[in-house]
N, C-alpha and C positions, 0 to 999 in steps of 0.2 A: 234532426235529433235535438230535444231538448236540452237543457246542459243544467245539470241539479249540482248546488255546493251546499255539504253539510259541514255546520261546523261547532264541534261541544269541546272546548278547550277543559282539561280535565287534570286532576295532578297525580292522583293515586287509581289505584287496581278498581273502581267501583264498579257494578251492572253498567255504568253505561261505557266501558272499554268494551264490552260485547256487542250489546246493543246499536250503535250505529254503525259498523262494519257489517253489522247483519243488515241493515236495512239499507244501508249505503251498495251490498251485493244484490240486492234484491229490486230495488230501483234498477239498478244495470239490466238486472236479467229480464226486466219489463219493458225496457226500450228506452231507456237515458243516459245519456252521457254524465258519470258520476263522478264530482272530485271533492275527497277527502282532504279538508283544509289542514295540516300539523301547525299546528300553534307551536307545542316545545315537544317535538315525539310522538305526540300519542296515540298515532295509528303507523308505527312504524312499524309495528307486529303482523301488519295486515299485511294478506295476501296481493301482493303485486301485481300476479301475474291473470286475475280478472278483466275480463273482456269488459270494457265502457268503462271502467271504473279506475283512477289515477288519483295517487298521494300527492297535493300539491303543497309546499312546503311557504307556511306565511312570513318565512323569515322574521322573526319575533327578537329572535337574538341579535339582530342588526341594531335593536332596540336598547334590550340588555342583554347581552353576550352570556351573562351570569345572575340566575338568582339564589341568592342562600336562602338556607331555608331554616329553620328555628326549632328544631322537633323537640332539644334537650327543654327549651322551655315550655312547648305545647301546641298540641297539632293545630289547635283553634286559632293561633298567631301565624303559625307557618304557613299555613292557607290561608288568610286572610293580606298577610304581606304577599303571597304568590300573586292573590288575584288580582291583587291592586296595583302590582305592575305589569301584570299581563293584559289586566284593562288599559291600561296608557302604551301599550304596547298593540293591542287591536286598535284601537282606535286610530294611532297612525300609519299601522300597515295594511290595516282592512279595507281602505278605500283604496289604495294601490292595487292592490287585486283585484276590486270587481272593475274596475275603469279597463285592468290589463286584460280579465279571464270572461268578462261579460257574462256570469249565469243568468238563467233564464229564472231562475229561482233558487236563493238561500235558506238553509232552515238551519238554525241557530237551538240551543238547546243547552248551554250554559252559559254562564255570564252576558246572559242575554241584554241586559241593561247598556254597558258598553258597544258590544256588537250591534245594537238598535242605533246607537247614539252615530258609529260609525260610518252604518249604510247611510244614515240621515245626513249629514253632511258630505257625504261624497255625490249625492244627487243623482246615485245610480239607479236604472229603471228595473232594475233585478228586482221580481216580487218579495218580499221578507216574510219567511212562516216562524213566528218563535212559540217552539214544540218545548214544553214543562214535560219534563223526563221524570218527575217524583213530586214531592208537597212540599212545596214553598212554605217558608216561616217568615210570617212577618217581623218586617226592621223597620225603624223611621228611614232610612236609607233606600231601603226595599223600594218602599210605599213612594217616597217622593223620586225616585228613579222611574218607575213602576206608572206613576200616575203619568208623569212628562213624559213617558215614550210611547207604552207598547198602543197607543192609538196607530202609532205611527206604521205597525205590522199591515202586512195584506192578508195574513190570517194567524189563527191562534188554537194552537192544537194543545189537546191534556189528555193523558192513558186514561182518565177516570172520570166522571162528575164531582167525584170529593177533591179533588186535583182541580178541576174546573173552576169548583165555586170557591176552595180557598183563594185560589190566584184571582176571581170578580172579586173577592171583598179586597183586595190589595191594590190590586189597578183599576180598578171603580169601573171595569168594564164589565158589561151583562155576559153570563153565564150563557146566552143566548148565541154569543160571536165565538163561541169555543167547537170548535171540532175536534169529538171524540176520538181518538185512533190509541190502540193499545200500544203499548213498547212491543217492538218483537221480540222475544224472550226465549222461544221454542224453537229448535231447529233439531234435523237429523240427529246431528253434532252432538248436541246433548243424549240423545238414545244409545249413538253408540256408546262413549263414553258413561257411560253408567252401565252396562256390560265389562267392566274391565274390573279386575280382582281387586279387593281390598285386603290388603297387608296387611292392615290393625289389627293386632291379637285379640281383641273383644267382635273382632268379626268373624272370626277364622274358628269359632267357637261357638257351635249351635246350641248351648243350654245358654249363654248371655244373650238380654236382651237390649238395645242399644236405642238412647235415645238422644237425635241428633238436631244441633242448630250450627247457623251459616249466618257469617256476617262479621262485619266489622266490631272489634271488641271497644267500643264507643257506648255515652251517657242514652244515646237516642234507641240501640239496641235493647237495653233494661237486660242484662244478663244475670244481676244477682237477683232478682227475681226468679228466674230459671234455676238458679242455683239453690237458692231455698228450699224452693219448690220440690226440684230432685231430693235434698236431705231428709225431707219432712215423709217421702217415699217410704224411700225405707224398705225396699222390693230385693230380695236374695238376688242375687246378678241380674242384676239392670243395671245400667251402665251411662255416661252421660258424654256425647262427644262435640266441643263447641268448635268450629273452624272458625281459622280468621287471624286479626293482625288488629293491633289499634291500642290506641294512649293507655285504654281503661287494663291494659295485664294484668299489673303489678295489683289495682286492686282488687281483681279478680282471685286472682288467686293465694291473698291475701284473705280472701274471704275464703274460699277452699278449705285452704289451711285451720282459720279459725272454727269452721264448722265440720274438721277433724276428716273429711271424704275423699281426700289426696287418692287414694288408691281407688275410688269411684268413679271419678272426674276428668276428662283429659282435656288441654286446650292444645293441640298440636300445631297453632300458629295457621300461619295461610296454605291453600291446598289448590292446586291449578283446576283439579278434578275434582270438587264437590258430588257429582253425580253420582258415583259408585256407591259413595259414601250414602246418601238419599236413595238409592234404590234399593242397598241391604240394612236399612233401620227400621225399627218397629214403630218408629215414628219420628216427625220433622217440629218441634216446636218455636215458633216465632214469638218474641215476648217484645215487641218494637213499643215505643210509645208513638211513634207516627211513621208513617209509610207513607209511598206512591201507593203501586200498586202492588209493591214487594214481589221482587221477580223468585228470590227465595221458592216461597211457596208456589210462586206458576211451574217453577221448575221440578219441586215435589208431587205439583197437582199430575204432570207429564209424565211422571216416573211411577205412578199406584202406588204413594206414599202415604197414610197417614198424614193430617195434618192438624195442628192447633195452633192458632193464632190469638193474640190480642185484637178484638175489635176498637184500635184506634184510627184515629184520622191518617189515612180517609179511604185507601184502597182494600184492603185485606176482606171486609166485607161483601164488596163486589166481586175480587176476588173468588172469595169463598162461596159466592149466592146465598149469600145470606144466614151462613151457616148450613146450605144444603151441599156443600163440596168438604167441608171441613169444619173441626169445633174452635166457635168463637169464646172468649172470655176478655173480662175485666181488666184493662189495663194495672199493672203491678197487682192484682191481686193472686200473690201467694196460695190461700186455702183452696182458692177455685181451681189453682193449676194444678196445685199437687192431685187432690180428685178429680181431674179429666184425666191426668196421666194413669192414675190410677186405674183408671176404669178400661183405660185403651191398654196397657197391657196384660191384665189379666181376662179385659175381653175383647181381644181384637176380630172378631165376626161384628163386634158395631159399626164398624166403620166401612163394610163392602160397599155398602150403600153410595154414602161419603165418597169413598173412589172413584167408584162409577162415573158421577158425579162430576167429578175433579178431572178426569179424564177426558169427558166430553168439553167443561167449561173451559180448561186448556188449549181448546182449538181454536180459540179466539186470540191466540197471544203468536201464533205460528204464524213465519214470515211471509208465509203465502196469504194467508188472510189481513193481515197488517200492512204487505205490500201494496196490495187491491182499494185499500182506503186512501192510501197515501195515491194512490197512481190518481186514484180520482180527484180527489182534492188538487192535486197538479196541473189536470187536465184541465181543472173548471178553473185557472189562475191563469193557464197562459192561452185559453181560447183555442185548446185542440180541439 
């Protein structure tokens, strides 16, 4: 039996605390022996008690027993000091492990630069897959980490071609050495859980109409955009519901306030269960200025949700096929959202189509079909 280590060291609640516990079960279920690496935690939520599949613990804190963290000053430091000691912190515990645990293959998926650097000198024969989970932003750091390593990988997986080719123009490597494989994003899990009641009194109320977004309240979401957009509405009970946690509150609803919708608009903080919330909305709007693949909307497309997205870099389009799953628009552009929103709630028969649609192009994100790429790509690494 092969022996698969996945490892995405992570600091906060993002898609991919879901995402490799699905795929990390889903390899077990296929016939591998699977160990989830914990760096500081972050798969401690996970299910234990799966056949083939074991938390292995990288002792990171033998390193730094203790990292503080900086939030009062800004999440952009606080994460940037995490990584930076948790890279000096991989780097000399990560070849401890594969010398001890010998995988057959690693697939790495954040902080991929250090963990390259790792395996590299520890001279261990474990194949290395570094799997891009979202859309890389270029840095002179990026780029010069980026160029001196990932040659060094035995393969190089992206959920997308826009994902693909941003990371070739970064690591000067051809778009050609990229294997496509989507995130897993869909699972039962999600079906059921979107069957469970919503509490919110703007749900609990069949003449409101409610329109919902999911995410991080962060500069790369573009939320007062959304919020413009909804003022300029202007629609008798419709209603506006943002999930989520992040730096950008205070000016969020600062802008609320100023454009007077307080009693409109709710930001009810982070929510375990987004689903429910996405299967009883008249719609899911996404205003990102750049995405992966934006598991968001895979997860609305699953649910026969309504969707609009900004067509930015670089997934939401594939995503959406092309605007045949869902309606695309202009990044920040305000006038164009408020008239899509317009149009979907006083004519939501446009968008049967759109579901349809969405519902089918969904099945390419479920771990069963996700699994089956990855099993192959394994296959063809270690000469089964």
């Amino acid at each position: 039996m092969k022996k698969i280590a996945i490892m995405s060291p992570i600091a906060d609640a993002i898609g991919e605390s879901a995402t490799i516990p699905r795929l990390g079960i889903k390899l077990s279920e296929l016939g591998f022996k699977v160990e989830l690496i914990n760096c500081r935690g972050e798969w401690d939520h996970t299910n234990k008690n799966i056949k083939n599949l074991e938390i292995i613990d990288l002792n990171t804190k033998k390193v730094f027993p203790y990292i503080p963290t900086f939030r009062w000053l800004s999440s952009w430091t606080s994460y940037r000091f995490w990584s930076l000691l948790m890279s000096i912190a991989i780097i000399i515990r990560l070849p401890i492990y594969l010398k001890k645990n010998k995988p057959d293959v690693l697939i790495v998926r954040m902080l991929t630069g250090p963990t390259t650097f790792a395996h590299k000198i520890s001279s261990s024969k474990t194949k290395l897959i570094i799997s891009m989970g979202g859309l890389p932003r270029k840095s002179p750091i990026r780029t010069l980490i980026w160029r001196s390593l990932y040659s060094h990988a035995s393969d190089l997986v992206a959920p997308t071609d826009g994902v693909a080719k941003s990371a070739s123009i970064i690591s000067k490597i051809p778009t050609s050495k990229f294997e496509i494989i989507p995130n897993p994003v869909v699972d039962k899990e999600i079906i059921k859980k979107a069957e469970e009641p919503v509490s919110h009194p703007w749900y609990t109320d069949n003449n409101i109409s409610t329109v919902l977004a999911v995410g991080r309240l962060t500069r790369q979401k573009d939320f007062p955009t959304l919020i413009k957009a909804f003022k300029n509405l202007n629609i008798d009970n419709t209603r506006l519901i943002i999930l989520g946690e992040g730096e950008d509150r205070k000016n969020l609803e600062n802008l609320i306030t100023t454009l007077g919708i307080n009693h409109l608009v709710d930001l009810p903080g982070y929510e375990p269960n987004p689903y429910k919330y996405m299967k009883n909305s008249n719609v899911l709007v996404m205003t990102s200025k750049w995405e992966g693949p934006g598991h968001v909307i895979i997860e609305a497309q699953a649910l026969g949700t309504p969707i609009i997205s900004t067509d930015c870099p670089s997934g939401p389009r594939d995503t959406l096929m092309n605007g045949k799953a869902g309606i695309l628009i202009n990044v920040g552009d305000v006038d164009q959202l408020e008239k899509k929103l317009r149009n979907t709630i006083e004519n939501p028969n446009i968008f049967q189509d759109l579901v349809k649609n969405g519902l089918e192009s969904s099945k390419r994100f479920t771990d069963e079909d996700v699994g089956k790429k990855w099993k192959k790509l394994i296959e063809k690494l270690t000469n089964i």
